[in-house]
C-alpha positions, -999 to 999 in steps of 0.1 A, spaced: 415 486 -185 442 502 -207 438 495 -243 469 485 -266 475 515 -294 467 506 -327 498 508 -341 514 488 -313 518 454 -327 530 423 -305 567 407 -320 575 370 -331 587 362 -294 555 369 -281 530 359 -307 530 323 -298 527 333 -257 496 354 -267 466 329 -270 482 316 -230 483 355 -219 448 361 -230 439 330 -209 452 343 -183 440 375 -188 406 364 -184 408 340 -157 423 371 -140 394 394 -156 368 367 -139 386 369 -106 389 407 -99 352 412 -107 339 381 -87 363 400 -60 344 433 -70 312 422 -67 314 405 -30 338 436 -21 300 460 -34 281 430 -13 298 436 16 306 473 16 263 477 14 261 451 42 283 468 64 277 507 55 243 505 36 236 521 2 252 550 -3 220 569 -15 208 561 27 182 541 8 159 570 1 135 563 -27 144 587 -57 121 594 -86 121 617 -119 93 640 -120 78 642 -156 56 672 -168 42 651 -195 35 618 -185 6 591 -196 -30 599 -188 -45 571 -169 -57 538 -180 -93 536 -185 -93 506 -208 -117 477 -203 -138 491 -178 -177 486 -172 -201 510 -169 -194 501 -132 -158 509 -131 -147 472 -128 -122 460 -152 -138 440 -177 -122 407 -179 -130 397 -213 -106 426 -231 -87 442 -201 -57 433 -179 -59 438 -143 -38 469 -136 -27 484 -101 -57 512 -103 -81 485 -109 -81 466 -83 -104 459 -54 -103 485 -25 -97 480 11 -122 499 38 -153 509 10 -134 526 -12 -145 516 -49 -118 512 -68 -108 541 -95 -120 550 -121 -151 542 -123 -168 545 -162 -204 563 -150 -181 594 -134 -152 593 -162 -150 616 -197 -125 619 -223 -114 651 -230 -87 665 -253 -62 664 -228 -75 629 -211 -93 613 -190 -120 640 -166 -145 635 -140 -182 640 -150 -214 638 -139 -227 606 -144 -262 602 -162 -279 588 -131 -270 618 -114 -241 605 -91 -212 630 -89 -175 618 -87 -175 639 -52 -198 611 -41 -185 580 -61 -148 582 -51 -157 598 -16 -147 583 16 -180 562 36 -193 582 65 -222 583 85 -240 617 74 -262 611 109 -233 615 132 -238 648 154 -208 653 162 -185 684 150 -168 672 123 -128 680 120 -114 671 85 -72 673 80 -61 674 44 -17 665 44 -8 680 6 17 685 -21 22 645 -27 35 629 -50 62 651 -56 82 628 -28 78 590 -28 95 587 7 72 614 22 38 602 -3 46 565 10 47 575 48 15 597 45 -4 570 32 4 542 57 9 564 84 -19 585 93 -54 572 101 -75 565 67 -99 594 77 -75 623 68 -78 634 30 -46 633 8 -36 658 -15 -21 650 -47 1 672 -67 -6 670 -108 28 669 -120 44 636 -110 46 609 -139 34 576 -118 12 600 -96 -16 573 -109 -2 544 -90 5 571 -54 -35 574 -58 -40 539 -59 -24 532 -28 -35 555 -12 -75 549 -20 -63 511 -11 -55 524 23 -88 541 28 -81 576 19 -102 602 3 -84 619 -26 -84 654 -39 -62 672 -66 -39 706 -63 -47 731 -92 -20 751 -96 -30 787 -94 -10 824 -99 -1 842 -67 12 876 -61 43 873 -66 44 850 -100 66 842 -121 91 847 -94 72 824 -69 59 796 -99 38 769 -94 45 754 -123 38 755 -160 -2 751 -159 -8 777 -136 -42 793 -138 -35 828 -145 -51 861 -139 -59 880 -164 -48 853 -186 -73 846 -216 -104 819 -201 -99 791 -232 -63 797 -224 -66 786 -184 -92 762 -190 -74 742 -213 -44 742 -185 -71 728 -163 -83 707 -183 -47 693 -185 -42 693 -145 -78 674 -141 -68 646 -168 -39 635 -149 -53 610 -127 -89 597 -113 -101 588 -83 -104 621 -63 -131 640 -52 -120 672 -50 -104 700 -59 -77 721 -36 -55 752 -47 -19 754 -49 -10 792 -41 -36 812 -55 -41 847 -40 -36 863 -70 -64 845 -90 -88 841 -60 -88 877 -56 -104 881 -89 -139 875 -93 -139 873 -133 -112 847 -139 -120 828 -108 -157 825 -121 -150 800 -152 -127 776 -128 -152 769 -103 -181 767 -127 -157 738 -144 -158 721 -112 -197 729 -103 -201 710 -138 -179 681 -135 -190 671 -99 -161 675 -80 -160 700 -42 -135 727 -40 -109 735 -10 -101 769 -6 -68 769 14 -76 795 31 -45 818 29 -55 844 1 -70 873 23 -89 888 -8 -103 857 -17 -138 857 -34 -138 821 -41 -165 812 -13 -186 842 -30 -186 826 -63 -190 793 -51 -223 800 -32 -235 819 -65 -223 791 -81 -240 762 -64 -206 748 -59 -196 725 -28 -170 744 -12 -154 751 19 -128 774 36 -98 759 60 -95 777 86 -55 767 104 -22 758 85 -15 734 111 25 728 104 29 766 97 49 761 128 66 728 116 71 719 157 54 694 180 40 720 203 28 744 173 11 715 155 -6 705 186 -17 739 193 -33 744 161 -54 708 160 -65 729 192 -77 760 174 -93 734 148 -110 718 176 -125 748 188 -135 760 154 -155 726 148 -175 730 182 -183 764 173 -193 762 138 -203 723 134 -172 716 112 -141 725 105 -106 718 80 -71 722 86 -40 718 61 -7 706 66 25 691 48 36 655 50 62 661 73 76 630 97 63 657 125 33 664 110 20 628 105 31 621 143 13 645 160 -18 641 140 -17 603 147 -13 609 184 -39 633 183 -66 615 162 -65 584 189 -81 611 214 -109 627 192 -138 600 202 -129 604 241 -137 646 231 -170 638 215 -151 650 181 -156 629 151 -124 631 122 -144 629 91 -134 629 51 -134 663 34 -162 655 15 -186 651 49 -169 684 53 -181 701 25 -215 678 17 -226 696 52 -214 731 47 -239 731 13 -265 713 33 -263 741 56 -265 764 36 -296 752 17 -310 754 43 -308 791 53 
């Protein structure tokens, strides 16, 4: 709407008409936008939003640590001083709901997992239920990098079978609330640590990167930061990481942080100079190797043939982990496949079954 100069003023001839034109005005003002608004009503109805009603979001590095108020020594919100909150509410299919006080720390940076003094480990606590007696080889399928994408996070979490593990990535602000859900739907949780590759900074993970050659107070404050960003997992997987995982001395103080605060660690597999399952048996760590990307091949018939290589690899060695993105394809062929697994005499287990019999393996050798 054009606005009169300020200099322009109105003459005698039309100073009287002026209080009837600005009724009009107004009437007409109240017309155009009720015509406005059903015009917007019906454009949406007929076409749809114009963003195809994809589910947007603004990825903060900074956001709030988790709420850890009011809880018990159980993990329960206590309902004398505390709200109920989304992460505090009862979850479905055995999954306690996080965090719980015994496993939690404060730290510097936030809230951290921790051992808890009775000896329970927030690998256990937060782990998804499964019968340790099963004989069956045991295939576990971790889908990562959520979070970063609420459309993709969303359909990982109500589409694939509870059993598969979830990744999440530490940056998003509301990443908190993604966990929820997805514990709520039965899913065991783990963490991405960001960590330096070859080819850094060019290829960057992001601005807590564990670094090689970095100085050790220096990385483990970033991962104290990356650990404090939301509760409720068990574990721990890389993001990148050949770089580091090549290197004995700075991989050493990582993995002794997560020996000491409870939690298994996924090594994705990828880094071909890797010493992290080295360090992690000196260690005492609960750790474990994938052995297939399974979308590195994002197509029906590569997918399918690597949950066949991961079949194979769980008869042969008792157990066995495979990787993959959140991709529509992805989340397909691993439902379709999953419904099959009992009929092979397979069993689709948690990560932490994964890993809580690799280490009870190897105690006993």
């Amino acid at each position: 709407m054009k606005r009169r100069g300020r200099n322009q003023r109105p003459n005698e001839e039309t100073m009287d008409a002026a209080p009837r034109r600005r009724g009009s005005v107004f009437v007409s003002l109240l017309v155009a936008v009720g015509v406005l608004c059903l015009a917007g009503g019906g454009f949406a109805l007929l076409f749809g939003r114009p963003d195809g009603g994809i589910p947007r979001k603004i990825i903060s590095l900074t956001g709030p640590s988790p709420d850890v108020s009011g809880l018990s020594e159980s993990g329960r919100p206590d309902t004398a001083s505390a709200a109920p909150t989304m992460t505090q509410q009862p979850a479905a299919r055995g999954l306690v709901p996080a965090p719980v006080a015994a496993v939690l720390a404060q730290s510097r940076q936030g809230p951290v997992p921790q051992i808890a003094k009775d000896g329970r480990t927030p690998m256990e606590v937060y782990a998804r239920p499964f019968d340790m007696k099963d004989p069956r080889p045991r295939i576990a399928l971790i889908i990562s990098g959520l979070g970063l994408s609420r459309q993709v996070t969303d359909n990982a979490i109500q589409s694939l079978p509870p059993q598969v593990t979830l990744s999440f990535a530490p940056y998003p602000k509301d990443v908190q609330l993604l966990v929820a859900a997805a514990r709520t739907a039965g899913h065991e949780v783990m963490i991405e640590v960001p960590m330096e590759p070859f080819d850094y900074p060019r290829n960057d993970p992001g601005p807590y990167t564990l670094l090689q050659r970095a100085d050790t107070a220096e990385n483990l404050d970033k991962l104290e930061w990356v650990m404090s960003r939301f509760t409720g997992y068990s574990g721990i997987l890389n993001e990148q990481g050949d770089k580091l995982l090549g290197s004995t001395d700075d991989l050493k103080p990582v993995l002794n942080v997560f020996k000491m605060r409870g939690v298994y660690f996924v090594d994705r597999g990828d880094a071909r100079r890797s010493v992290a399952g080295d360090v992690a048996r000196a260690l005492g760590l609960s750790f474990s190797t994938a052995v297939a990307s399974i979308d590195a091949s994002a197509s029906r018939e590569g997918i399918d043939l690597q949950l066949l290589h991961l079949e194979q690899a769980a008869r042969e060695s008792g157990s066995a982990i495979g990787i993959g993105l959140g991709y529509p394809v992805t989340i397909d062929r691993i439902t379709a496949w999953a419904a099959d697994l009992d009929a092979k005499g397979l069993a689709l287990a948690p990560v932490s079954a994964v890993v809580t019999a690799a280490a009870s393996h190897q105690a006993e050798r």
